[in-house]
C-alpha positions in Angstrom: 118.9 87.4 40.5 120.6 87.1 37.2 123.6 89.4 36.6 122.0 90.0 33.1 119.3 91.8 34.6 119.4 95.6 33.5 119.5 99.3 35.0 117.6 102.0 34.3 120.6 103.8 32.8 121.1 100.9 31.4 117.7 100.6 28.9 118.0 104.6 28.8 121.9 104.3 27.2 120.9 101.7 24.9 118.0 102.9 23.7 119.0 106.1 23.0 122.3 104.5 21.1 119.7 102.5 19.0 117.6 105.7 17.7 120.4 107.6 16.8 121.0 105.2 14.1 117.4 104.5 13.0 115.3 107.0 10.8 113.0 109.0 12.3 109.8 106.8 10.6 111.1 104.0 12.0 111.0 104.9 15.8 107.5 103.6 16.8 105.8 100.6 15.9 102.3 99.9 16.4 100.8 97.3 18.2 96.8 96.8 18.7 96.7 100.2 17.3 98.6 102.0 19.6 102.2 103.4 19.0 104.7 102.5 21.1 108.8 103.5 20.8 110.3 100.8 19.3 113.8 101.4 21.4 111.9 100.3 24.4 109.2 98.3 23.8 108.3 95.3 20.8 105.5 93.2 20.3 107.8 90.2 22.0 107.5 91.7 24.9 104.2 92.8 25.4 103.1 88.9 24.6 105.6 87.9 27.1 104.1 90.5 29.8 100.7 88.4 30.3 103.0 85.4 31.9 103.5 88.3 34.7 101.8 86.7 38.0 100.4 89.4 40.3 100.3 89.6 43.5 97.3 90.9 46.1 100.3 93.2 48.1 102.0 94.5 44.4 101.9 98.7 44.1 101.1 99.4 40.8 101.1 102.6 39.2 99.4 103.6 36.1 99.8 107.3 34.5 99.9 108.3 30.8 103.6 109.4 30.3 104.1 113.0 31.4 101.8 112.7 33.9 104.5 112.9 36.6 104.9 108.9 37.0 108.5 109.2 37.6 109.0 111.5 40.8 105.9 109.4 41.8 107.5 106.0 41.4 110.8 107.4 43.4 108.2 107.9 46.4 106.3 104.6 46.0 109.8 103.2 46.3 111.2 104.9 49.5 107.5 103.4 51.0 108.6 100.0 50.4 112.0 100.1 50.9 111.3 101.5 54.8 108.3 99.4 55.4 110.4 96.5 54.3 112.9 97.3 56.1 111.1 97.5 59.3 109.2 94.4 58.5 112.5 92.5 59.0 113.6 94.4 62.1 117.1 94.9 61.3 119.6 95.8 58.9 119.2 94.1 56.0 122.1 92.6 53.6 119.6 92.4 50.5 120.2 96.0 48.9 116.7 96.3 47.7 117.9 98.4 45.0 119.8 96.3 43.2 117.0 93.4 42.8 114.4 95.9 41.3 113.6 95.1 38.2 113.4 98.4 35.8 109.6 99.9 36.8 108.0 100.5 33.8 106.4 97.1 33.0 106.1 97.5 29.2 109.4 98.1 28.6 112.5 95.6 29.0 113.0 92.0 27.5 111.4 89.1 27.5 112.4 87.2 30.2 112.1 90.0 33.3 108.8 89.2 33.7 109.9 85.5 35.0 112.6 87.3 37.1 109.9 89.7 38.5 107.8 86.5 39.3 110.5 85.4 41.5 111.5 88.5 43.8 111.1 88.4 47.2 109.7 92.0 48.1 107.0 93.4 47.5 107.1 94.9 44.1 106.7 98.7 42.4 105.0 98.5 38.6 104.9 101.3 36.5 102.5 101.1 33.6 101.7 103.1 30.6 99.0 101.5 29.3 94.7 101.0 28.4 93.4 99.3 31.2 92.7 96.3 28.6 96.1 95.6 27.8 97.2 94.3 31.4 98.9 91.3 31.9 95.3 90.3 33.3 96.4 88.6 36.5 96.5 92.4 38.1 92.8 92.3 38.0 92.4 88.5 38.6 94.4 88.5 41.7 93.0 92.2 42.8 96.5 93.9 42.4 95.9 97.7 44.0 96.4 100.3 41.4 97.4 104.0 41.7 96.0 106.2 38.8 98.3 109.2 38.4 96.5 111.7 36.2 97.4 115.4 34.6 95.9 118.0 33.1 96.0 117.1 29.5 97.4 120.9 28.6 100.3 120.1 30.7 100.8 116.8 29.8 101.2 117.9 26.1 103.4 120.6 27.2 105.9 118.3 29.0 105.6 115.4 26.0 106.5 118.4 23.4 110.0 118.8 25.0 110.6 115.3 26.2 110.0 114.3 22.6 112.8 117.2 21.3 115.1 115.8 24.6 115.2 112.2 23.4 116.3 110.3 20.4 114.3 107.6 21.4 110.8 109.8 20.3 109.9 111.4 17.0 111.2 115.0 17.2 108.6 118.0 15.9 110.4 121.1 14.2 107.5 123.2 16.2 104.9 123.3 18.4 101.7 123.6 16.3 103.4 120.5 14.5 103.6 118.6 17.7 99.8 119.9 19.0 98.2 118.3 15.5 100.1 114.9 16.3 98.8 114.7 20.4 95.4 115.5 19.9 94.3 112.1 17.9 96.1 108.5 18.3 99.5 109.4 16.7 101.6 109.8 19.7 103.3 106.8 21.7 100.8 105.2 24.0 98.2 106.7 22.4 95.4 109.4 22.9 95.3 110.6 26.1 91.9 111.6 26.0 90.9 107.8 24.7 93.7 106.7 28.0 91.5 108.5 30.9 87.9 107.5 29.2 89.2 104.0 29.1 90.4 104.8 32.7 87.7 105.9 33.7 85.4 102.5 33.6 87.7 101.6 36.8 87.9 104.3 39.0 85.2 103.6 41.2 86.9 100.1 42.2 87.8 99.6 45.3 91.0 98.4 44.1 92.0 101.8 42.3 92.9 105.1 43.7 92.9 107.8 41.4 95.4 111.0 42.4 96.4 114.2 40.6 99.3 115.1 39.6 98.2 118.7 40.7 97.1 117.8 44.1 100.5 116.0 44.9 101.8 119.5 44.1 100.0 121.4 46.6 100.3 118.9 49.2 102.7 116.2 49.0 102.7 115.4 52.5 99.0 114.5 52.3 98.9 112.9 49.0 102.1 110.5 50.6 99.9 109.4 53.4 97.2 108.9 51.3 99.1 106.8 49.4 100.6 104.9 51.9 97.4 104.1 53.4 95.6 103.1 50.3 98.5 100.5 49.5 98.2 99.5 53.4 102.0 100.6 53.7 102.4 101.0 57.7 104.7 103.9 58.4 104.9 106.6 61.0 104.5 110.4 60.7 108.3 110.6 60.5 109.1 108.1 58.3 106.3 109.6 55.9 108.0 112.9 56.2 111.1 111.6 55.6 109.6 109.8 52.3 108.3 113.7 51.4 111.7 115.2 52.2 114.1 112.6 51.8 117.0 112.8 49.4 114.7 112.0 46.6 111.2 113.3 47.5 111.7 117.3 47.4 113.6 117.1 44.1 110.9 114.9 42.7 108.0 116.7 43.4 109.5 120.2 42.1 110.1 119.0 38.4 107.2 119.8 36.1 104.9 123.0 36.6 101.1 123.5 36.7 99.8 125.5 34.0 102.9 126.2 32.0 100.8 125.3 28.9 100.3 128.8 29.2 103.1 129.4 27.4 102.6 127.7 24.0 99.1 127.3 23.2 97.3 129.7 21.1 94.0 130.5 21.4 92.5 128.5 18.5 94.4 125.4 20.1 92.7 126.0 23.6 89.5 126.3 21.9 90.0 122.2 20.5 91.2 121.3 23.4 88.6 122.5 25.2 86.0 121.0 22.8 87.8 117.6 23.2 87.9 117.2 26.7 84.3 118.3 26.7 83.3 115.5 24.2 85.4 112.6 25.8 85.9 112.8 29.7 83.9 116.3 30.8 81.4 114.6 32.4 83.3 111.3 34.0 84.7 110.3 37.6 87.8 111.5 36.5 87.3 114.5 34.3 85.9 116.2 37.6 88.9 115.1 39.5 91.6 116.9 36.9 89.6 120.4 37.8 89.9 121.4 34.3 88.0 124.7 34.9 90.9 125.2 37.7 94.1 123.8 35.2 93.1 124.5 32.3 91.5 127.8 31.7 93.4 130.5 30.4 
């Protein structure tokens, strides 16, 4: 693998270096309509992503950011990284680590989607993005995908103070400022309303799972098997609970909270909330799954 290839810290660091020195209007760019942060991603990119090759045996997981995709892609991680390890029945001198590409498949330069074409394991994606705007050899080659949703009153929750945590994101001086900007397409990635109706046209393949970020919470054990049967990921009770418990499972699954919109939404706000997710994904496959009567009701 080339030694040009970079880190996670390594995108993070420079990306952040980059905003500080770019006005706040500048930070996103839009691209098919949809903003993206233009410290991460550019539209040379995403033209480049389409020469990605899927594979049948590639774990990908899609989840609107906020919606808990990190902790999840630490788990889907650990799975491969045992299983592969078993696979070869010995101690391995590949540090699987170190050939990862970074996850998140929109983000990076150009040319890691020719290095991803070319690595020997089995690979972890991480995608932000409408169904539509796949590289489109994940459907053609029936890649399995994981669809990690939220809550959408925690989601904006957790995006409000991501967005004041990094440089990288337009900052809001308050909440209510924030709360007008989620609702319709002016926030990076998009609406998240428009994300899980869009979504929602592929849930009942047999190539999708669909998983709550909620139900990982109450049961992580059972949402890891789950998981790990669904991608076909062959690992025993133990090594499942050590993917749970492990050094990176428990401190995964405790970040975030359920319901801690609770603390900055006003009642008029709940109200067009509400009303939105009433108009847009009430009555879809995964509007039932999110349990917004449960989640969301004050």
């Amino acid at each position: 693998m080339e030694k040009s290839r970079k880190t996670f810290a390594d995108i993070i660091n420079e990306s952040m270096v980059a905003a500080n020195k770019m006005d706040r209007d500048k930070l996103l760019f839009s691209y098919k309509w949809i903003f993206y942060p233009a410290t991460f991603c550019s539209p040379e990119v995403f033209k480049a992503m389409d020469s990605l090759e899927a594979r049948s045996d590639d774990i990908i997981l899609a989840g609107y950011p906020k919606s808990g995709t990190n902790w999840l892609c630490q788990i889907l991680n650990d799975l491969v990284a045992i299983f592969e390890k078993k696979a070869q029945n010995k101690e391995s001198s590949v540090n699987y680590e170190e050939i990862q590409e970074f996850p998140y498949l929109e983000m990076g330069d150009t040319g890691k989607y020719e290095r991803m074409n070319k690595l020997p394991f089995r690979r972890v994606m991480v995608i932000h993005l409408l169904p539509e705007n796949l590289p489109s050899s994940i459907f053609r080659n029936k890649a399995k995908i994981l669809l990690l949703i939220r809550n959408p009153k925690d989601v904006a929750t957790s995006f409000y103070h991501f967005s004041n945590g990094m440089s990288h994101l337009p900052s809001y001086e308050t909440w209510d400022d924030f709360f007008v900007a989620f609702m319709p397409k002016k926030m990076p990635w998009g609406c998240y309303f428009e994300y899980l109706y869009k979504w929602n046209k592929y849930a009942a393949d047999e190539n999708v799972m669909t998983i709550t970020y909620e139900e990982l919470k109450e049961n992580p054990a059972l949402g890891v098997k789950n998981i790990a049967a669904f991608f076909e990921v062959s690992l025993t009770e133990k090594e499942l609970q050590s993917v749970t418990h492990g050094k990176h499972g428990d401190a995964f699954f405790r970040k975030g909270g359920v319901s801690d919109w609770k603390n900055l939404f006003s009642e008029d706000q709940n109200k067009k909330m509400d009303k939105a997710f009433e108009e847009h994904v009430k009555e879809t496959k995964l509007g039932t799954k999110l349990k917004y009567e449960v989640y969301c009701k004050a």
